[in-house]
N, C-alpha and C positions, 0 to 999 in steps of 0.2 A: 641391507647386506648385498642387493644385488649392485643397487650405485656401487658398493665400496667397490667389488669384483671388476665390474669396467673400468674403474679410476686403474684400478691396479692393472690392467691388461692393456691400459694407452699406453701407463709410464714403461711398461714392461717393451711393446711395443718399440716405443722410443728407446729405450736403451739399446733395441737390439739392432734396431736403425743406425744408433749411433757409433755400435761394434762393428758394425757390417763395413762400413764407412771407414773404421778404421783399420778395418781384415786389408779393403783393398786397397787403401793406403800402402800399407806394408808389400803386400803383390806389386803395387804400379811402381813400388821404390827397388823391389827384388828383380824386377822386369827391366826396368830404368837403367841400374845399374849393369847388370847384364847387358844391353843393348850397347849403352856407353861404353863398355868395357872393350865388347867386341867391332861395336861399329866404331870406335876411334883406333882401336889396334888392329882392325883387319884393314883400315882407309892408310894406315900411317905401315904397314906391312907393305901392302900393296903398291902403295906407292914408292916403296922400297925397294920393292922386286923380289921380298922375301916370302915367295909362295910358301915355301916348305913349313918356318915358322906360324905363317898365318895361320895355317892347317894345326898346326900341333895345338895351337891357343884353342881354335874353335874346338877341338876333342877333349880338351882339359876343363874349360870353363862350362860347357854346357852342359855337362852331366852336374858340374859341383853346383850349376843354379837349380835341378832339375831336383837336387838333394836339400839342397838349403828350405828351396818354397813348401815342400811337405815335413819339413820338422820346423818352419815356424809356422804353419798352421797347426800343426800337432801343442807345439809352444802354447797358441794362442788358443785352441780349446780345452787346456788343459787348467779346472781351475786353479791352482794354485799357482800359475803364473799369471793366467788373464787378471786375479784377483789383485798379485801382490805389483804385475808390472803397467798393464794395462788397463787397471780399475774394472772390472766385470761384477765388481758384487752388486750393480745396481739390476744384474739377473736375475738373482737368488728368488725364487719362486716364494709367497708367505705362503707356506703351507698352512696353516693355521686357520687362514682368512679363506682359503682354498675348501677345508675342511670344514669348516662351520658353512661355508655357502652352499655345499654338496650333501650336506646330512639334510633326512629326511625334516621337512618342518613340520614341529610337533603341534602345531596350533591347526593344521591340516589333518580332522578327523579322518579314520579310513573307514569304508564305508563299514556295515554290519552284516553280521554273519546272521544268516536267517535262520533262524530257531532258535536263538540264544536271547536267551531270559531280560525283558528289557527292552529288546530292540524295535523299534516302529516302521513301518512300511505303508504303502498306500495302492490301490489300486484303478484301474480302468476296467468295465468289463459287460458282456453279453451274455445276453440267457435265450431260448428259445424251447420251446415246451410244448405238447401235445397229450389235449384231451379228447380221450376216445378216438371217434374215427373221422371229428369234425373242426373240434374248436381247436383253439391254441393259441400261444401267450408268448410276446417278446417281450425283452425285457433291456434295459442298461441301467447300470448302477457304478456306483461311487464308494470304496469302501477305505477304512482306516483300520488297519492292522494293528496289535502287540500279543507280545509273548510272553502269558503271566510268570509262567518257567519254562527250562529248556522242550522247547519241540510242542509246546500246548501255546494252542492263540488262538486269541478273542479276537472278534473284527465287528465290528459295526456298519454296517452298509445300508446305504441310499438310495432308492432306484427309484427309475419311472416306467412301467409296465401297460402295453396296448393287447387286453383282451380280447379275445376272438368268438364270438356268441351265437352261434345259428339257432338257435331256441329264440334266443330275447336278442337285446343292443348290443353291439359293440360298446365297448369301454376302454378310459382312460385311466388310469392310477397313478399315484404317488405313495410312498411309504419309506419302513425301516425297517431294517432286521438286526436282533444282533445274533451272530454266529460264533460257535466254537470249533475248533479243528484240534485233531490228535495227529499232531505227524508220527506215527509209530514205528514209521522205517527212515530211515534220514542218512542217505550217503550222500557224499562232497557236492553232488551236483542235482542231485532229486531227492523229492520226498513221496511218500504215500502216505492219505491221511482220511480217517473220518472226519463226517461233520454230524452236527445239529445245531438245528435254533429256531427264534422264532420272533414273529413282528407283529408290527399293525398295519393296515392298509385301509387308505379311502379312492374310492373310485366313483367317476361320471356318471354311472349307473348301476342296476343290480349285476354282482359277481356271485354266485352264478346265476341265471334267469329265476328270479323267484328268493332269490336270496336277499343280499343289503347292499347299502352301498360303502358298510366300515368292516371291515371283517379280520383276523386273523389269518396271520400266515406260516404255521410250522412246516418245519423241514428236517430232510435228513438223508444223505449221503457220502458220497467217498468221491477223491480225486486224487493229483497228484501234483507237483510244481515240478518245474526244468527250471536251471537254471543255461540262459542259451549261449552264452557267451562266458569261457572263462575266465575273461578280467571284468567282466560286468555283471554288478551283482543282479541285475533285473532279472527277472523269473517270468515264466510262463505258468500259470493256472489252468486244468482241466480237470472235469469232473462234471458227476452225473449226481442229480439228486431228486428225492420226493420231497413234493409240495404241495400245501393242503392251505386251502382259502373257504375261511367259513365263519360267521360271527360266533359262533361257540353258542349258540340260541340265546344272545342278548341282545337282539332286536327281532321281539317276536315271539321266541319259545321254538319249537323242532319245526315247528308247520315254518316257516320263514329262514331255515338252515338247511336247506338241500347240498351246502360243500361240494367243492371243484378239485379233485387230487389230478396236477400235473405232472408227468416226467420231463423232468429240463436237464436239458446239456447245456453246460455255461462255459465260458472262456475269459479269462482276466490274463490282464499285465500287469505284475507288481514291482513297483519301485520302491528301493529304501528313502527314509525321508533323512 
């Protein structure tokens, strides 16, 4: 569609080239004659001796060219002379082809409206968290959004987690979680939402000192999304949430589950996919 649109905009082009071409045809023949008119009758006056006449010629003729050159310019924009006398209809715009190239292309999805039942998103995002007065836990993660129905979504997220241990070792993690969010309030450009959920987790050493190294990760908090831009769907994540790392006493029994509850502040980007 786009070639045909240029094809039609050279020849269109060229025609007007070729109108143009012929406008000043018409002026150099309106000018020509004019000139001719008065430069051989004011040379053939003059040489005459007939001041007076000359004079009268040049006040007669030059008003009637002055008149002539803007009514056949009018002539010639007008279409239905330029059509019937001077072929103009190879102007005639397709509208058509005009139309179809200007309509929205439907094969070009528009992006998704976030909370609407269906629609998938993805994110990038930080966590950082603090236990007691000493340790504390960063975090990034990887997550995949949808919306079982309007304003409720599941997400699934990936992260990799550097514990903080003044008791025992620092550690390394990887795991998953999957999450639920209730957006309960949802205007055009933000939401507010609960959360819960919960995962697994293995880590380079005991999480917490005394503890394992596979443990469980539930949670549970509220945040909110912005949406930053309003031709772009991307969204801003913030929220605050509890978090509890513990084997649930299945490596060991209670004496080997002393549990780590973090408060983390996290931050995501989410994009529609």
């Amino acid at each position: 569609m786009i070639g045909e649109v240029e094809n039609r905009l050279v020849e269109l082009f060229a025609a007007a080239l070729r109108e143009q071409l012929r406008f000043l045809e018409l002026l150099d023949w309106i000018v020509w004659v004019h000139g001719v008119y008065l430069g051989g009758s004011a040379r053939d006056l003059w040489s005459s001796g007939n001041h007076c006449k000359m004079n009268v010629m040049n006040k007669l003729i030059s008003p009637l060219v002055l008149l002539v050159a803007p009514a056949a310019l009018f002539l010639f924009l007008t279409p239905t002379f330029a059509d019937t006398v001077v072929g103009r209809s190879s102007l005639k715009l397709d509208h058509a082809l005009f139309s179809a190239a200007t309509q929205p292309d439907e094969s070009v999805k528009s992006p998704p409206k976030f909370g609407a039942k269906g629609s998938w998103w993805w994110s990038l995002g930080m966590a950082g968290g603090v236990v007691g007065d000493t340790d504390g836990d960063i975090n990034a993660n990887f997550q995949f959004h949808t919306f079982l129905i309007d304003n409720v979504e599941m997400g699934l997220e990936f992260g990799g987690t550097f514990f903080n241990d003044v008791k025992g070792t620092d550690s390394v993690g990887g795991g998953f979680n999957l999450n639920f969010r209730w957006h309960f309030i949802h205007k055009e450009r933000f939401t507010i939402f609960a959360e819960g959920g919960a995962g697994i987790q293995g880590t380079s050493n005991e999480v917490p000192f005394g503890g394992s190294e596979f443990n469980f990760t539930p949670r549970a908090g509220m945040g909110l999304t912005w949406q930053m831009f309003p031709d772009k769907p991307m969204r801003v994540m913030l929220g605050s949430r509890w978090q509890h790392v513990s084997n649930a006493g299945t490596q060991g029994g209670s004496n080997r589950n002393p549990g780590r509850d973090t408060g983390v502040i996290y931050l995501s980007l989410i994009f529609p996919f």
